[in-house]
Backbone as ProteinMPNN parsed JSONL, in Angstrom:
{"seq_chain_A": "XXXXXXXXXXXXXXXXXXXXXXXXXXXXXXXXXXXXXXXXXXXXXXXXXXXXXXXXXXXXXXXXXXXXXXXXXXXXXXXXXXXXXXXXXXXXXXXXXXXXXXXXXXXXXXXXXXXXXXXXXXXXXXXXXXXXXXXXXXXXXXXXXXXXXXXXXXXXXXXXXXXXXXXXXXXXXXXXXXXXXXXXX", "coords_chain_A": {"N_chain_A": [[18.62, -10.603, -20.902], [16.561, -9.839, -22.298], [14.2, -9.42, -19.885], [15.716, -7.973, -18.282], [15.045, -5.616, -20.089], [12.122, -5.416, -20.204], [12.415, -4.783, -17.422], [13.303, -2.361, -17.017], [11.68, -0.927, -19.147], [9.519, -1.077, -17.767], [9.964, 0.629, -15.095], [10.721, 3.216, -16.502], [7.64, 3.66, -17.283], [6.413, 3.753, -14.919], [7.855, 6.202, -13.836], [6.816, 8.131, -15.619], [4.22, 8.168, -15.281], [4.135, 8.804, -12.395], [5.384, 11.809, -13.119], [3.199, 12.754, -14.617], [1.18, 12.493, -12.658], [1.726, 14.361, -10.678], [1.66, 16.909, -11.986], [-0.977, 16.869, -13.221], [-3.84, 18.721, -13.178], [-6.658, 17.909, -12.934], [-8.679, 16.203, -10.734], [-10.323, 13.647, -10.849], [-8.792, 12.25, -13.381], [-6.208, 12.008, -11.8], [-6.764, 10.046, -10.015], [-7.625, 7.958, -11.681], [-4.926, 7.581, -12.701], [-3.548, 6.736, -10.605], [-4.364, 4.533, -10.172], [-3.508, 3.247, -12.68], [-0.586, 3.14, -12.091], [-0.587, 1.816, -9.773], [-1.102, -0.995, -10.987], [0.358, -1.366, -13.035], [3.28, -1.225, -11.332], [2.525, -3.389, -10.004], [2.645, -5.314, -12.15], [5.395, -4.885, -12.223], [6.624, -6.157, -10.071], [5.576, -8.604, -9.996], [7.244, -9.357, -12.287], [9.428, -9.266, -10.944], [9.366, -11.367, -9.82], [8.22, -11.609, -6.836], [5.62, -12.735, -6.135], [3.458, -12.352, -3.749], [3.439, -9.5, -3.024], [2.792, -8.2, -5.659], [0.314, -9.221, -5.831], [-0.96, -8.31, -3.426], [-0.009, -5.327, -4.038], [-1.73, -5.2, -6.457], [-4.555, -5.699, -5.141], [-4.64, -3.803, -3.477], [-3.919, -1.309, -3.958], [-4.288, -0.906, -6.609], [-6.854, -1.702, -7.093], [-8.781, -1.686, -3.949], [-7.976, 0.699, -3.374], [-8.307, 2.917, -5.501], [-11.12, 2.619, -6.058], [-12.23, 3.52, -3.332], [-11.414, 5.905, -3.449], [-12.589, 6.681, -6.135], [-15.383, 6.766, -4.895], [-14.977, 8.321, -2.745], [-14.815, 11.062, -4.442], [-16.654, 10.488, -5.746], [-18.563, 11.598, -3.863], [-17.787, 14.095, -2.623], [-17.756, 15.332, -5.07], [-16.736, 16.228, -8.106], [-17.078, 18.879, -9.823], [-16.612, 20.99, -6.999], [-14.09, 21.816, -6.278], [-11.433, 23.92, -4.974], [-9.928, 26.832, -5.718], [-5.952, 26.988, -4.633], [-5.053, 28.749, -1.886], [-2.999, 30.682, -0.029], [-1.935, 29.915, 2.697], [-0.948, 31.414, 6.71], [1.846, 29.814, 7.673], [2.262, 27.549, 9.723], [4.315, 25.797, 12.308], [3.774, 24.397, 13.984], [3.108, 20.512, 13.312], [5.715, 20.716, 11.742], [7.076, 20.288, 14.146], [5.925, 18.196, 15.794], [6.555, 15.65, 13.613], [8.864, 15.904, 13.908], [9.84, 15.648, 16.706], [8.368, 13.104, 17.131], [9.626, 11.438, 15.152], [12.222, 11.572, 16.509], [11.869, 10.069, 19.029], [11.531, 7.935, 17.306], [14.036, 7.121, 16.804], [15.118, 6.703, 19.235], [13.866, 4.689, 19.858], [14.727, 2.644, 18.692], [17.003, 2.448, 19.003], [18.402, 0.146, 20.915], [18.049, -1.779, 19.153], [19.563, -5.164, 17.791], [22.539, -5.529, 16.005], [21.584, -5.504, 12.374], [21.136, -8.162, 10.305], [22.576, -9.448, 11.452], [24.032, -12.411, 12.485], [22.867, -13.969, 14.922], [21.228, -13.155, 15.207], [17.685, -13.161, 16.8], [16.046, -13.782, 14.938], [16.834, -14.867, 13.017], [17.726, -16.944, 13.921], [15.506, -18.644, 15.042], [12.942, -19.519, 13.341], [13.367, -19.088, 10.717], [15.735, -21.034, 9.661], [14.16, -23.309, 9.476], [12.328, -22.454, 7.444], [13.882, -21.461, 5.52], [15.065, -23.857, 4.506], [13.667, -26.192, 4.376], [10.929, -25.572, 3.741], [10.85, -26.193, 0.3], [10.647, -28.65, 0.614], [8.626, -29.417, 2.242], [6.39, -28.308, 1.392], [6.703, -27.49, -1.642], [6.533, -25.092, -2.573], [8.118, -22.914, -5.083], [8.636, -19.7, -4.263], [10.004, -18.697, -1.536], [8.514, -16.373, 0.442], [6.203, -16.478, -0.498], [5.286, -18.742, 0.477], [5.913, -18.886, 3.208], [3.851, -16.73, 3.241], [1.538, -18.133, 2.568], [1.453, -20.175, 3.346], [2.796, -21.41, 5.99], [2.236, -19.39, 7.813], [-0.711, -18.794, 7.369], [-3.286, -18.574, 8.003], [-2.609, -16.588, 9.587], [-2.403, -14.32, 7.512], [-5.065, -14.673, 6.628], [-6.249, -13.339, 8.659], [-5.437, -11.061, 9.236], [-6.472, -9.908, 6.364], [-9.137, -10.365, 6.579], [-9.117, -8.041, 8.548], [-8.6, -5.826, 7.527], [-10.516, -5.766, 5.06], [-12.92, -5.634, 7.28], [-12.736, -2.946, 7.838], [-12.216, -1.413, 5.93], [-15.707, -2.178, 5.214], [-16.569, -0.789, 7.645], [-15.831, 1.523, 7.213], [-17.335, 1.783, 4.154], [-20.015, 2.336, 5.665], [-20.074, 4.076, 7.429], [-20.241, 6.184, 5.55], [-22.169, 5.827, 4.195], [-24.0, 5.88, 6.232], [-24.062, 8.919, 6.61], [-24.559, 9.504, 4.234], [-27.212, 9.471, 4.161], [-28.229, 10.523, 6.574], [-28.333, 13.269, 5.404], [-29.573, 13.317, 3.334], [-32.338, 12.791, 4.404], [-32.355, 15.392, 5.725], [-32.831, 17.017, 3.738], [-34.908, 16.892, 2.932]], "CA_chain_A": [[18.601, -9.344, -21.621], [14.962, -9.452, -22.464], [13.757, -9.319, -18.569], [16.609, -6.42, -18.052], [14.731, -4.418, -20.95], [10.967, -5.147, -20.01], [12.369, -4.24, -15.868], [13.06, -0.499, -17.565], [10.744, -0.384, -19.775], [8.341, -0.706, -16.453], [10.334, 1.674, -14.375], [9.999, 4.333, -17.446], [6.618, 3.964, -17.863], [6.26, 4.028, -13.759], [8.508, 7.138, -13.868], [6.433, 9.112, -16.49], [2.771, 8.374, -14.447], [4.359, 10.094, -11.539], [5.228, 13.106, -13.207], [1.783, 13.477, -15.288], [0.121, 12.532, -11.267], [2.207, 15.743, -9.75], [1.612, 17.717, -13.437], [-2.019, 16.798, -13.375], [-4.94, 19.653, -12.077], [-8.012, 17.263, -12.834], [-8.695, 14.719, -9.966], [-10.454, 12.34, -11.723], [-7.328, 11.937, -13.839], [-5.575, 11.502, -10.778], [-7.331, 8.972, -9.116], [-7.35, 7.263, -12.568], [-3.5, 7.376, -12.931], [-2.761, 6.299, -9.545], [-4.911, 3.064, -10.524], [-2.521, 2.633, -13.754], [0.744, 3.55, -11.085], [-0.88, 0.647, -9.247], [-1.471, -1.705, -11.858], [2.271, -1.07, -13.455], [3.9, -1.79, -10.254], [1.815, -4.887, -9.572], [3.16, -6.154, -13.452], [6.646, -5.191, -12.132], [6.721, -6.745, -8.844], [5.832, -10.156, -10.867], [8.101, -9.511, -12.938], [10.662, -9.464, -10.345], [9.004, -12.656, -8.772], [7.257, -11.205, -5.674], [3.823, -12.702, -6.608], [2.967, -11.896, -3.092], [3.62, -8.275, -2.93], [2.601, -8.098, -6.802], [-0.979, -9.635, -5.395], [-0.711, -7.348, -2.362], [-0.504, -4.036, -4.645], [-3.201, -4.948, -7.346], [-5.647, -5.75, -5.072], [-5.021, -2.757, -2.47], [-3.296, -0.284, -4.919], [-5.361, -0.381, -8.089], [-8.084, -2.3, -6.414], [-9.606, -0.6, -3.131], [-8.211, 2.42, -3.199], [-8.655, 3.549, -6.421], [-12.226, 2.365, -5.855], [-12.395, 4.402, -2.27], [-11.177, 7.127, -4.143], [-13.295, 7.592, -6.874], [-16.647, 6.813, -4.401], [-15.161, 9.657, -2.246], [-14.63, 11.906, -5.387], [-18.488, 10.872, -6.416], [-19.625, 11.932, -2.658], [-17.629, 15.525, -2.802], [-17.877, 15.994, -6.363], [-15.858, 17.156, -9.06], [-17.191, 20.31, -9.763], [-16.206, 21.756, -5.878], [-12.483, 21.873, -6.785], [-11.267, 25.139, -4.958], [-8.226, 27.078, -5.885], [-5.219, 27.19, -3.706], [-5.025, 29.454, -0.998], [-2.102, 30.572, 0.593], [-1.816, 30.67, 4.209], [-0.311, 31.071, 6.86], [2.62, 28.848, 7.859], [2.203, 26.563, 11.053], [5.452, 25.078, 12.595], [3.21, 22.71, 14.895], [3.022, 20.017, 12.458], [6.959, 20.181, 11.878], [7.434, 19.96, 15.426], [5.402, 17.066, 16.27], [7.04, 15.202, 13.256], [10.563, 16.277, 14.478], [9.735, 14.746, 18.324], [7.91, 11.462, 16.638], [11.023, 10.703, 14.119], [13.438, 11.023, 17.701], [11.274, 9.48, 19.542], [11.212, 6.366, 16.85], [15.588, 6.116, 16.977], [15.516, 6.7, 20.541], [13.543, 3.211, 20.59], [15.365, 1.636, 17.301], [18.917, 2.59, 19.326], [18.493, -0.833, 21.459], [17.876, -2.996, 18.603], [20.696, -5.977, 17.434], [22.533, -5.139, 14.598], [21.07, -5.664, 11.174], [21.768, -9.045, 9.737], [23.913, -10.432, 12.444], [23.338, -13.796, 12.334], [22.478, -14.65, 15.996], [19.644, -11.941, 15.992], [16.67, -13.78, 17.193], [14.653, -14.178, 13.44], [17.718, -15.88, 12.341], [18.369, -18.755, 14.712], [14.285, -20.026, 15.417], [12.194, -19.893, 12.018], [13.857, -18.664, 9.644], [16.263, -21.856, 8.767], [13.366, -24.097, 9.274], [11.579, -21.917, 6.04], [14.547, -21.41, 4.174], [15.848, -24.813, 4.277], [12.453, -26.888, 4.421], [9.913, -25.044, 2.712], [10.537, -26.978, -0.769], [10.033, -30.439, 0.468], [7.167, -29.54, 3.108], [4.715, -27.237, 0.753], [6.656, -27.543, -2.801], [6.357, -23.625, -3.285], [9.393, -22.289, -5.049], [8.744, -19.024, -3.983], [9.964, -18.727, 0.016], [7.99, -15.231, 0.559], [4.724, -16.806, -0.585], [5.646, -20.396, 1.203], [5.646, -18.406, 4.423], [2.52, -15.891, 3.728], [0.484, -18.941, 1.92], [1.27, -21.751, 3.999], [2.881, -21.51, 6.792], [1.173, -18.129, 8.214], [-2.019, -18.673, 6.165], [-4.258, -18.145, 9.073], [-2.403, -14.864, 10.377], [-2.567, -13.931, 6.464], [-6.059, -14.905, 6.876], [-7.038, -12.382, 9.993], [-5.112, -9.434, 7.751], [-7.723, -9.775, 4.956], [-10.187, -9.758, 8.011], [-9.085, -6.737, 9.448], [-8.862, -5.001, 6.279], [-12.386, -5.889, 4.775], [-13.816, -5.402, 8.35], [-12.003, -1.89, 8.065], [-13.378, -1.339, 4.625], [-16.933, -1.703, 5.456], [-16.708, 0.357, 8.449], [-15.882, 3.332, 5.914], [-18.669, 2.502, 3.363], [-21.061, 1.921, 6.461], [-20.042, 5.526, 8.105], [-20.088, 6.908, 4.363], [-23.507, 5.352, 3.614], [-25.028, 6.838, 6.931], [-23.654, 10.114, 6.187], [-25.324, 10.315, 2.979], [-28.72, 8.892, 4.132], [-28.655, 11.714, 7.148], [-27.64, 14.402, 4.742], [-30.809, 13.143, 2.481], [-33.06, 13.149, 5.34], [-32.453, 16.762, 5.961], [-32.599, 17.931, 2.641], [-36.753, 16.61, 2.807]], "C_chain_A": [[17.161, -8.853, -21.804], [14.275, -9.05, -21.328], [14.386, -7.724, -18.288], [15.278, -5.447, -18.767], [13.127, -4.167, -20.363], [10.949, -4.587, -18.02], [12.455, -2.568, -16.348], [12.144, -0.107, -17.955], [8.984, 0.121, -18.867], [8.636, 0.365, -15.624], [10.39, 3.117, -15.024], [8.904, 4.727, -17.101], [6.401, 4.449, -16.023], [7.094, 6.254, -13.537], [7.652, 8.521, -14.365], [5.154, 9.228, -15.714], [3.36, 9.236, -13.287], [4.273, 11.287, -12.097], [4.027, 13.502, -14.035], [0.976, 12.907, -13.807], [0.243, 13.806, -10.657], [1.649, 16.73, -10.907], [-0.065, 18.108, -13.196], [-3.014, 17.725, -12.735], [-6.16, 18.427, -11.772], [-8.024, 15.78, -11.787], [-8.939, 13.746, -10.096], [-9.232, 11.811, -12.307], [-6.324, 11.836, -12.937], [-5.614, 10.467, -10.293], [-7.162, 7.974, -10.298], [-5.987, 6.432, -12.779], [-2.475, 6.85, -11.935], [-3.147, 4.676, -9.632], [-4.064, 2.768, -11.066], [-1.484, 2.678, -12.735], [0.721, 2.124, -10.662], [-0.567, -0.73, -9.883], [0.219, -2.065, -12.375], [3.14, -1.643, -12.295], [3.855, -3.052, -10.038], [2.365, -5.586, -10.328], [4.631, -5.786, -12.857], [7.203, -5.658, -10.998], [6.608, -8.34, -9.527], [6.394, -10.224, -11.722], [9.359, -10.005, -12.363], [10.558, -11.021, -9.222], [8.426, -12.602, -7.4], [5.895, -11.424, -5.787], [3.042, -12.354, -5.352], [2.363, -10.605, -2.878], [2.974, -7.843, -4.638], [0.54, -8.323, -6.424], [-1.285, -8.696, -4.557], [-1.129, -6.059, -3.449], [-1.596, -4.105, -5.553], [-4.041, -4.91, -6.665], [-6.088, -4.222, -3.769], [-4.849, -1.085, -3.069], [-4.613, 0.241, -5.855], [-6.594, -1.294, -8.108], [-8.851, -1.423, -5.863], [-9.468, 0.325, -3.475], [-8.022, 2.747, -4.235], [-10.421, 3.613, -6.215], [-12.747, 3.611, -4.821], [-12.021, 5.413, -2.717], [-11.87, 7.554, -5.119], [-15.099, 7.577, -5.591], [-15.992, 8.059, -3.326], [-14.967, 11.02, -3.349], [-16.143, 11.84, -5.86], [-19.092, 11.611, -5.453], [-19.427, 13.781, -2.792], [-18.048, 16.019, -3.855], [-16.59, 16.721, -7.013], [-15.361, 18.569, -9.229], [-16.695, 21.81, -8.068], [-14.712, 22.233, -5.841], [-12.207, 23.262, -6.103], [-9.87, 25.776, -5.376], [-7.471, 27.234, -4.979], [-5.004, 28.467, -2.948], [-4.214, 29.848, -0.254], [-2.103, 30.622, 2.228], [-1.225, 30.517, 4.948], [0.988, 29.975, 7.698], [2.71, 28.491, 9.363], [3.618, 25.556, 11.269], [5.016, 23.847, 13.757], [3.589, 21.324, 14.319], [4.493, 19.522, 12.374], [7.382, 19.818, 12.768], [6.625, 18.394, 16.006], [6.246, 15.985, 15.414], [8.445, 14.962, 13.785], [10.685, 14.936, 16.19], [9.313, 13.166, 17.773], [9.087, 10.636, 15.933], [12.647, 10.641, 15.852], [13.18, 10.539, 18.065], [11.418, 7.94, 18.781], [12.801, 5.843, 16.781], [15.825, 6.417, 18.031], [15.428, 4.852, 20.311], [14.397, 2.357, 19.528], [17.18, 1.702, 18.217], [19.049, 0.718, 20.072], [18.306, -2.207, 20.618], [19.152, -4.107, 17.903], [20.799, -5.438, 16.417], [22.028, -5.906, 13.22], [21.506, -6.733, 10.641], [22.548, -9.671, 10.471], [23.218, -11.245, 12.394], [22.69, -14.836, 13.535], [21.536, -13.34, 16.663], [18.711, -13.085, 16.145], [16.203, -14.611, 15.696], [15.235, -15.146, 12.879], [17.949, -17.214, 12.504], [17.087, -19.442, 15.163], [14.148, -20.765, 14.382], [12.612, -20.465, 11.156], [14.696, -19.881, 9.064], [15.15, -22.825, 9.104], [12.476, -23.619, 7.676], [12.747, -21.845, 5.449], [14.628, -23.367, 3.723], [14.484, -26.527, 4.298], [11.045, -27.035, 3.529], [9.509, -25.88, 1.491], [9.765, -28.098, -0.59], [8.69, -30.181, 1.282], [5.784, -29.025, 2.459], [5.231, -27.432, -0.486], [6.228, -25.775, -3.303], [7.587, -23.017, -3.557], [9.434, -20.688, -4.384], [8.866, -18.785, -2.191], [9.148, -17.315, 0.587], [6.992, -15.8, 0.607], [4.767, -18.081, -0.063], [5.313, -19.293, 2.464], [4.366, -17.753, 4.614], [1.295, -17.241, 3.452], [-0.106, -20.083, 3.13], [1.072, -21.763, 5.628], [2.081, -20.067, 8.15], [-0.336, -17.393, 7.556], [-2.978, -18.159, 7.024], [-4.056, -16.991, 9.499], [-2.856, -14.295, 8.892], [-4.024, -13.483, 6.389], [-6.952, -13.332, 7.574], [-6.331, -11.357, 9.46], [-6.245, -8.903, 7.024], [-8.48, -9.419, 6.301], [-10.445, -8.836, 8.439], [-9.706, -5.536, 8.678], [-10.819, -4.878, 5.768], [-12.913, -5.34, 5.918], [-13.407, -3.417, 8.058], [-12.923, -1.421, 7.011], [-14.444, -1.179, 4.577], [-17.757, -0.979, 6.447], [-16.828, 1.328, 7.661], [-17.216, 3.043, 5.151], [-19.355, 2.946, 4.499], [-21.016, 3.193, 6.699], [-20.388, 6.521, 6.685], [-21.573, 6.957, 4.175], [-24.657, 6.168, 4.669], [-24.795, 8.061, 7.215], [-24.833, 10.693, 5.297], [-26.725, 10.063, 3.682], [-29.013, 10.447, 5.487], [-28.73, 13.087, 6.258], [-29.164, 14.313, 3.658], [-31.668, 12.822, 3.303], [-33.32, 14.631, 5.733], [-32.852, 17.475, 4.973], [-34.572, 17.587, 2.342], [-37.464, 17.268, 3.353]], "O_chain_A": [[16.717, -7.739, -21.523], [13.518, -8.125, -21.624], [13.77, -6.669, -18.139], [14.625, -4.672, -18.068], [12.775, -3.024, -20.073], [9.958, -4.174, -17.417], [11.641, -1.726, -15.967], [11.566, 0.873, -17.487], [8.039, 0.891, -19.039], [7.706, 1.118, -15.334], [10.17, 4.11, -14.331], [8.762, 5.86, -16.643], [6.216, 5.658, -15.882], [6.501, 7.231, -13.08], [7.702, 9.622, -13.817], [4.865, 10.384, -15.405], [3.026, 10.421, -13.265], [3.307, 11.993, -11.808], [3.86, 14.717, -14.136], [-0.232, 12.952, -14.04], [-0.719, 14.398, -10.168], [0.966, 17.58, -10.335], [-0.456, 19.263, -13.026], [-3.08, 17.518, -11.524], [-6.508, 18.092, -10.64], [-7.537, 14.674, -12.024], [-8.247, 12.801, -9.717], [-8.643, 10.913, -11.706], [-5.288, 11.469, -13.492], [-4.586, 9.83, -10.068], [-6.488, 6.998, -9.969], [-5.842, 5.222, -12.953], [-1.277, 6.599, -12.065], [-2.407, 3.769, -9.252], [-3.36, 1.958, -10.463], [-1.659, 1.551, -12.273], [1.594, 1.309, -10.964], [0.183, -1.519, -9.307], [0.971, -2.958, -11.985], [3.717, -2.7, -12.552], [4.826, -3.794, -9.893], [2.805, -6.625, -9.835], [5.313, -6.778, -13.113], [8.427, -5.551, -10.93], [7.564, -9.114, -9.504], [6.242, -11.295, -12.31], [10.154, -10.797, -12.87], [11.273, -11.495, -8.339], [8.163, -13.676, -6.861], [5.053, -10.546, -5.598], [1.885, -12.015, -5.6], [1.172, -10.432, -2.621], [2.612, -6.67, -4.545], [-0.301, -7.523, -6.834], [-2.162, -7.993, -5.059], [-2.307, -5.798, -3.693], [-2.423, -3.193, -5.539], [-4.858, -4.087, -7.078], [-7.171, -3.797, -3.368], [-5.435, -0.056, -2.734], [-5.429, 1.163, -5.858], [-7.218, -1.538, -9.14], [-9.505, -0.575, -6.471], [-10.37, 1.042, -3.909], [-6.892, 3.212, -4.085], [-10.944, 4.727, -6.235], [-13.477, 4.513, -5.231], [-12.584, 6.265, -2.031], [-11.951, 8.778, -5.228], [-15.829, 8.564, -5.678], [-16.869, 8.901, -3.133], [-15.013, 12.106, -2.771], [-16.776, 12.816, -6.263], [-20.056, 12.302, -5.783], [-20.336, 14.592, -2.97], [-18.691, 17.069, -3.829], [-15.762, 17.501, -6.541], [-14.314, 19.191, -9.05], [-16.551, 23.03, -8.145], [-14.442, 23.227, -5.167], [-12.867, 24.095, -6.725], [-8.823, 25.132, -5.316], [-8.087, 27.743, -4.043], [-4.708, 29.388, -3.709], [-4.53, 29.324, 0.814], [-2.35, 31.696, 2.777], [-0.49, 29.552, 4.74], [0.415, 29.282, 8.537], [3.281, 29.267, 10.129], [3.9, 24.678, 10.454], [5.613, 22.864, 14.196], [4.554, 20.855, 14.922], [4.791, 18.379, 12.722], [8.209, 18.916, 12.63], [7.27, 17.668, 16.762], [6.819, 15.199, 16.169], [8.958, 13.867, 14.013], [11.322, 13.925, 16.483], [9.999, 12.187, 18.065], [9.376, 9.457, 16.137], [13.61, 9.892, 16.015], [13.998, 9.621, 18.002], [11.425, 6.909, 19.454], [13.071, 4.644, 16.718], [17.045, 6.524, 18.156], [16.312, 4.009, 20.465], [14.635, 1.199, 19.87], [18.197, 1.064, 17.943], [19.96, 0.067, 19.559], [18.363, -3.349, 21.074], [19.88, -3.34, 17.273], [19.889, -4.918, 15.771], [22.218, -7.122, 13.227], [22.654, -6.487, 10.272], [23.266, -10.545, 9.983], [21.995, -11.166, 12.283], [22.212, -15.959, 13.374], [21.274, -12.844, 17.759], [19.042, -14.086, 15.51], [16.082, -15.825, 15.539], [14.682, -16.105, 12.34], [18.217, -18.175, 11.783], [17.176, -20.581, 15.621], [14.611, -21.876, 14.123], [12.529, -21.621, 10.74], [14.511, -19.972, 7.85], [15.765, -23.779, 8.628], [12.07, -24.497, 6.915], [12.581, -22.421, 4.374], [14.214, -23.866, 2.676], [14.81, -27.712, 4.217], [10.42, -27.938, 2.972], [8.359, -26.296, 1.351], [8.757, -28.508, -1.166], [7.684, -30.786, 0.913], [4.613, -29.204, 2.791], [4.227, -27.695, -1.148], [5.663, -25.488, -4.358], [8.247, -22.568, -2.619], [10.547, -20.472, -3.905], [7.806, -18.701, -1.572], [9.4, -17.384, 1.79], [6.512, -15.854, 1.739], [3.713, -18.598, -0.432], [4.137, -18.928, 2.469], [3.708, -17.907, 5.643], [0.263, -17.261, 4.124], [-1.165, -20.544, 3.557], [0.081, -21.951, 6.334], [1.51, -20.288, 9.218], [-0.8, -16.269, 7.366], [-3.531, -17.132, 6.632], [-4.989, -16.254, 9.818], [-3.901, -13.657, 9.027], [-4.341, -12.314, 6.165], [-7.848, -12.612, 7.133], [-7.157, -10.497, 9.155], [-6.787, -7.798, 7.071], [-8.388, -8.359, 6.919], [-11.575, -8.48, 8.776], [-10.623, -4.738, 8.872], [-11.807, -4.206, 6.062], [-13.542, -4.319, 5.635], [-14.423, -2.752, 8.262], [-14.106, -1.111, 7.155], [-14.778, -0.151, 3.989], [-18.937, -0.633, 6.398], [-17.874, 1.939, 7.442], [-18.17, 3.8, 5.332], [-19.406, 4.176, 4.498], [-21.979, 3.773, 6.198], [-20.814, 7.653, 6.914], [-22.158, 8.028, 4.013], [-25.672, 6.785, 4.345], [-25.376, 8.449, 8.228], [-25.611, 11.642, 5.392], [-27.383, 11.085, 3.481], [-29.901, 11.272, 5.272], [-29.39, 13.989, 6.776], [-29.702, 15.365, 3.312], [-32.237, 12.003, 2.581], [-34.454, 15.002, 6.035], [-33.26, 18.611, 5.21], [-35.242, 18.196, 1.508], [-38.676, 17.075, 3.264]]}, "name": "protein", "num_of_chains": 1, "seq": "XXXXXXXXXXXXXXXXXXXXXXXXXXXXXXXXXXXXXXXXXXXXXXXXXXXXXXXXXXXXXXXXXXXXXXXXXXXXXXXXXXXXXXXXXXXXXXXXXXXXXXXXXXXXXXXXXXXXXXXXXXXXXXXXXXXXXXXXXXXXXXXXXXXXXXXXXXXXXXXXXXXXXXXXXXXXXXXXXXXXXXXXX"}
């Protein structure tokens, strides 16, 4: 009963940051509230026992990109804010979406059905981690037994990618500004 009440009481409070994120003019207060969004989620993902995915959103959610978001909000600035502009309406855009979304159940039409039990994922790994996991690593959680343990190294070269990804952007950000303050001398 108690778990039930604090799973609402998260999906409320998740509920209400959306509509003061869409409500909101000031970006700062945006970027702020998408941190808390973050943060909230992250507490209700471990709530629900996903400490993976709960780890996963704090540190990319209301971690980086809140972070990458306010250092591109310090680079533009606040004060530039323009008002909306109407103009007009481009059907490119829908059309490319339209061809990309057929294009993705053209290729999804050939795939086994969903859950059958002699799809591929089912009959290698998969009962070696369900049915193993405890005694070989001792992690009750089978989600984080698979990302921790047994795919720790692919887990591993993720973070890798990411970070490497990450300091590409400052790096291009950083010699942005430094040309941009070269010119201005």
């Amino acid at each position: 009963m108690f778990e039930q009440l604090i799973d609402v009481f998260l999906l409320v409070f998740l509920a209400i940051i959306s509509i003061a994120i869409v409500r909101i003019r000031n970006v700062f207060t945006a970027v702020m509230l998408f941190g808390i969004y973050s943060l909230v989620s992250a507490s209700l993902f471990m709530v629900l026992a996903a400490a993976d995915v709960a780890f996963t959103e704090a540190a990319v959610g209301a971690g980086i990109s809140t972070i990458l978001m306010l250092a591109t909000l310090s680079q533009v600035g606040r004060d530039k804010e323009k008002p909306l502009v109407k103009k007009k309406i481009s059907f490119l855009p829908l059309i490319i979406v339209l061809v990309t979304g057929a294009t993705l159940v053209y290729g999804i039409v050939d795939l086994p059905p969903f859950g059958a039990a002699d799809n591929p994922v089912h009959t290698h790994v998969a009962p070696r981690y369900i049915f193993q996991s405890m005694s070989e690593i001792d992690v009750p959680n089978l989600v984080t037994a698979v990302l921790a343990s047994y795919r720790g190294f692919d887990t591993l070269g993720e973070v890798v990618v990411i970070f490497t990804a990450g300091i590409g952007v400052l790096l291009l950000i950083g010699g942005r500004r430094r040309k941009e303050e070269g010119a201005d001398e």
